[in-house]
N, C-alpha and C positions, 0 to 999 in steps of 0.2 A: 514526671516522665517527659522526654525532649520528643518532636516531635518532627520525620526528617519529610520533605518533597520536594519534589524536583521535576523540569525535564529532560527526558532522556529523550535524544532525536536520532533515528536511524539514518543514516544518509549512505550513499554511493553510487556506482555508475548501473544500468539497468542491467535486469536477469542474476543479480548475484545472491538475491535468495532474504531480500530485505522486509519481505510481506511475509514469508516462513516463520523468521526469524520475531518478529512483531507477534503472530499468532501464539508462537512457544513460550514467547513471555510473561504474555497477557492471558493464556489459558484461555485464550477463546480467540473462535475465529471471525478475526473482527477485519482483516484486509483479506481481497478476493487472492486468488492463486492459479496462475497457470504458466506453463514453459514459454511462455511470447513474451519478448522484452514490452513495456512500457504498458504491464497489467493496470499499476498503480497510476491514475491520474490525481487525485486530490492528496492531503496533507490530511492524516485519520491520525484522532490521541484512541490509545486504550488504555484505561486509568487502571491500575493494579491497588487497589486499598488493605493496609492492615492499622492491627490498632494504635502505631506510632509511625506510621508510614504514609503516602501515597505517592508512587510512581507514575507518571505522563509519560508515555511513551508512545511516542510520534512517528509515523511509517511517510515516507514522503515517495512523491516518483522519482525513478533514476534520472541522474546528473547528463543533458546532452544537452549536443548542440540542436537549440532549437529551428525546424524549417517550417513554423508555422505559429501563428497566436495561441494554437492551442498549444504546443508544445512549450513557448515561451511561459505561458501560464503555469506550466507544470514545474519549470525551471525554477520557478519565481516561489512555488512552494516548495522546492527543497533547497535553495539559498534562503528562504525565511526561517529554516532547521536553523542556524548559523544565530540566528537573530537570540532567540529564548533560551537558549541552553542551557542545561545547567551541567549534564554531559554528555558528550557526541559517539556513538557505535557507528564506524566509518565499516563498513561492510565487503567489504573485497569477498574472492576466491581463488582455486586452486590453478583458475586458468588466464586469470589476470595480469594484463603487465602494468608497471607505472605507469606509459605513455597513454594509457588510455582515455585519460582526461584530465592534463596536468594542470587547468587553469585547477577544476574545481580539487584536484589535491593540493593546490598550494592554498587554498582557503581553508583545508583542513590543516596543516601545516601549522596555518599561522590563530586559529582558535585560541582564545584564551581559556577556554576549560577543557578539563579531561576529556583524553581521547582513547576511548578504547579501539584498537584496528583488530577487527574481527574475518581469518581468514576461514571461509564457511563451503563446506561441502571435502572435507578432509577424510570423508569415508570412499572418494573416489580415488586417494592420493596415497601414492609413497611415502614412506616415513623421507626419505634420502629427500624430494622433493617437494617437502611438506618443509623440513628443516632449511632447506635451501632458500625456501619463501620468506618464514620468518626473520631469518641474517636479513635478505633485502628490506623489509617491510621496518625492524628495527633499523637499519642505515638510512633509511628514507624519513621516516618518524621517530626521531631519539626520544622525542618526549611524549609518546605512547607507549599505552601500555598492549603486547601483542597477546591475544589467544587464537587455537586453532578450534575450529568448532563446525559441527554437524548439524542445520536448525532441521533438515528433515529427519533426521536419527534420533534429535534432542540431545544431541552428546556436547557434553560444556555449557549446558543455557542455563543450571541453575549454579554455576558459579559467574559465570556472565552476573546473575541477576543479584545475588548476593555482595558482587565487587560494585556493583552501580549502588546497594540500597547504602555499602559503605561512603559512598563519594558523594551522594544527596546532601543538601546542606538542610542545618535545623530551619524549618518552616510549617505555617501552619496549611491545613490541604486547602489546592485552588477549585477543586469539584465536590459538590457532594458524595459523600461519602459510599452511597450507592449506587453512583453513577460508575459507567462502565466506557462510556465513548465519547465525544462531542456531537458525533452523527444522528441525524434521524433515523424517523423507522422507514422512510421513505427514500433517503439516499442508500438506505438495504437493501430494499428491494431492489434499486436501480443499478447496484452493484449485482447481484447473484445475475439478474437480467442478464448483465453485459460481461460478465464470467460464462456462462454459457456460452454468447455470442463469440468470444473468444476459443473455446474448446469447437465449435463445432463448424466456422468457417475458418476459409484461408486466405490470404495474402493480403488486399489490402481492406475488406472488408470489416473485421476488428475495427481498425484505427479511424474508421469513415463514421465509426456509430457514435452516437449517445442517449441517452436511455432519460424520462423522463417522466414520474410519477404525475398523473395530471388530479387522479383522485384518489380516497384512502379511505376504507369507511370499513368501523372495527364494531361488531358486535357483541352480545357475550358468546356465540357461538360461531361466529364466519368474519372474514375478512374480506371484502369486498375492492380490489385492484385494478383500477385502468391505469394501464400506461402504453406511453408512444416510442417507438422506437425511430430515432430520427437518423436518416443516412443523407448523402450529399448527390446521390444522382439515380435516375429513373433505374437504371440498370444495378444498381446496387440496392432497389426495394425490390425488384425482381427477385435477385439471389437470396435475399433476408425470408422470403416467404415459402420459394421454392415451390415447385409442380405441384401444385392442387395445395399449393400452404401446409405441406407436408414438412417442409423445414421451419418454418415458424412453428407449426405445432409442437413439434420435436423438443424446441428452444422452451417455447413456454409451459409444456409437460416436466421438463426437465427443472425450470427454475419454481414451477407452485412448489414441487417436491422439497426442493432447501428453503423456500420461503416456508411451508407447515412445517419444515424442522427447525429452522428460527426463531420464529412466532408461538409455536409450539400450538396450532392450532389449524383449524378449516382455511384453505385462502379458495377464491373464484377471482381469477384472473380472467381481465380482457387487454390483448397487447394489438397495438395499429402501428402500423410503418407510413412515415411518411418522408417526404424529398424537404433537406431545408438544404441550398445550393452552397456546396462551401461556406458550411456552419464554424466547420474548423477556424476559419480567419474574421469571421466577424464579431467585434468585441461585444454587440449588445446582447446576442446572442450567448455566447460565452459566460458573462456573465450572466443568464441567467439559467445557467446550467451550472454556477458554481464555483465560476473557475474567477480568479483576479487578474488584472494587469495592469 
């Protein structure tokens, strides 16, 4: 019996629903999710295994122009999408034009493996202007193949995932067999962390943080949590903690909760804020929060 894997790399520009869409496939919610462009900063595989199969499928951050190291970082893992392919789910939506980022559509343009163009959130849409999209999206990419698809409704994702298992090529699997992510259990926590952080502040506070497991200590009955929350200036550790640390409590009552649904177990979290000055642009930094350049 032949034996197919591959990667599958989600790529496209930010908010168009590419972490949804990664969850649906993968059956587990393995990228965080919220309505703010640039949820996704790192490059997450969710491995999907059967007994002649295994699918890599790769969630990256959206495609911009970067105004900072961090963002270039980010850039740099979804131009590395491009690099392993075996094939590309380019992600668009219903309210997308071409011009929205036309270097990185001419990169998908000129890919040499399969491209699926995936126009996603079609439960908001007109049939007349759902029709109207695909004529563009086929003029644009002859040599994609188009579907119209819902990843929050799940409408279209198991033929999505069926046309991908077709177009994997015969190989033997690059993960063990019961592996599920490339991720720690510790870049999870720092994720759900900073998904919160994202639901419960606004404007520029999100983009100012990064989250940073310093300890991890698992027993047979408790999980044991410290971690830092690192912002860029005194006034933005202010906002993070809130009147009597009334918002920090908020944040870290809210993430133990999806951390013991995770883990499927007891956690005791300790979360600290602290000031690291325009963390954003410092590369030693950066990297060791994760990020490349």
């Amino acid at each position: 019996m032949t034996h197919k894997s591959g990667y599958v790399n989600i790529i496209g520009n930010p908010n168009v629903g590419k972490s949804t869409l990664m969850n649906e496939l993968v059956g587990e919610k393995i990228s965080i999710i919220t309505s703010k462009s640039q949820t996704t900063r790192h490059r997450i595989l969710g491995i999907v295994n059967g007994d002649n199969f295994q699918i890599v499928f790769s969630d990256t951050p959206g495609a911009l122009k970067p105004a900072s190291k961090l963002q270039q970082a980010m850039l740099n893992f979804s131009k590395s999408a491009f690099e392993d392919a075996d094939v590309l789910l380019y992600v668009t939506d219903i309210y997308e034009t071409l011009d929205k980022n036309k270097e990185f559509l001419k990169k998908v343009k000129n890919a040499k493996v399969p491209v699926l163009v995936l126009i996603n959130k079609i439960d908001l849409s007109e049939n007349e202007k759902l029709n109207n999209l695909i004529k563009i999206w086929q003029n644009e990419l002859p040599n994609a193949e188009i579907y119209a698809i819902s990843a929050l409704k799940s409408f279209n994702i198991e033929t999505i995932f069926n046309r991908v298992l077709e177009l994997l090529p015969n190989g033997p699997a690059y993960f063990p067999k019961d592996q599920l992510t490339d991720k720690t259990e510790r870049f999870f926590v720092e994720e759900i962390i900073r998904e919160k952080i994202l639901i419960n502040y606004k404007k520029e506070i999100p983009y100012a943080v990064e989250i940073l497991v310093e300890e991890f200590k698992e027993t047979n009955d408790i999980i044991r949590i410290r971690t830092i929350i690192f912002v860029e200036r005194e006034s933005q550790k202010g906002i993070i903690i809130g009147h009597q640390g009334s918002a920090l409590k908020r944040v870290g009552s809210q993430a133990r909760k999806d951390i013991e649904k995770f883990f499927n177990k007891k956690v005791f979290i300790e979360i600290y804020v602290k000031v690291n000055k325009d963390w954003r642009n410092k590369e030693n930094t950066l990297k060791r929060f994760g990020y490349n350049l």
